[in-house]
Residue, then its C-alpha position, 0 to 999 in steps of 0.5 A: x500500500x503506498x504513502x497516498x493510499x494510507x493518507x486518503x485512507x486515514x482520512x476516510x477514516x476520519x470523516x466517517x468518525x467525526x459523521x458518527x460522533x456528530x450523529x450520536x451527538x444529535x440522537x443524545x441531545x434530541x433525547x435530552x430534550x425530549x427527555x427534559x419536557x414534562x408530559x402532557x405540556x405542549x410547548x413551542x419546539x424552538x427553532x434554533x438552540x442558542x450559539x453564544x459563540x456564533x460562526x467566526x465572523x464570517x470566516x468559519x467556511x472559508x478557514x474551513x476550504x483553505x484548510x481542505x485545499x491545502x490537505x490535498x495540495x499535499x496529498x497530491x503533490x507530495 
């Protein structure tokens, strides 16, 4: 097995693990919700949950590409 073929493995890897983290993360606080509500009170589902910290100004995606871009530069072209 070659050196790219170990790194884009590892890297499947690992998105496959942070999809299951981010999943169970969900079902855990989708139950901790649900589990919080008395029975029989009707309440208003909110629309979002609160983010104090928001999303970085803006740049969150951006970081986010660059970062993706230059992990594959190096994959790539060694």
């Amino acid at each position: 097995m070659g050196h790219r073929s170990r790194v884009l493995t590892f890297i499947g890897v690992l998105f496959v693990a942070l999809a299951a983290g981010a999943l169970g993360y969900n079902i855990g606080l989708s139950h901790g919700l649900a589990a919080t509500v008395p029975a029989g009170v009707a309440g208003a589902a909110p629309y979002m949950f609160y983010r104090p910290w928001g999303f970085g100004f803006g740049f969150g995606p951006l970081l986010f590409l660059l970062l993706f871009f230059f992990l594959f530069r190096v994959v790539l072209w060694g």
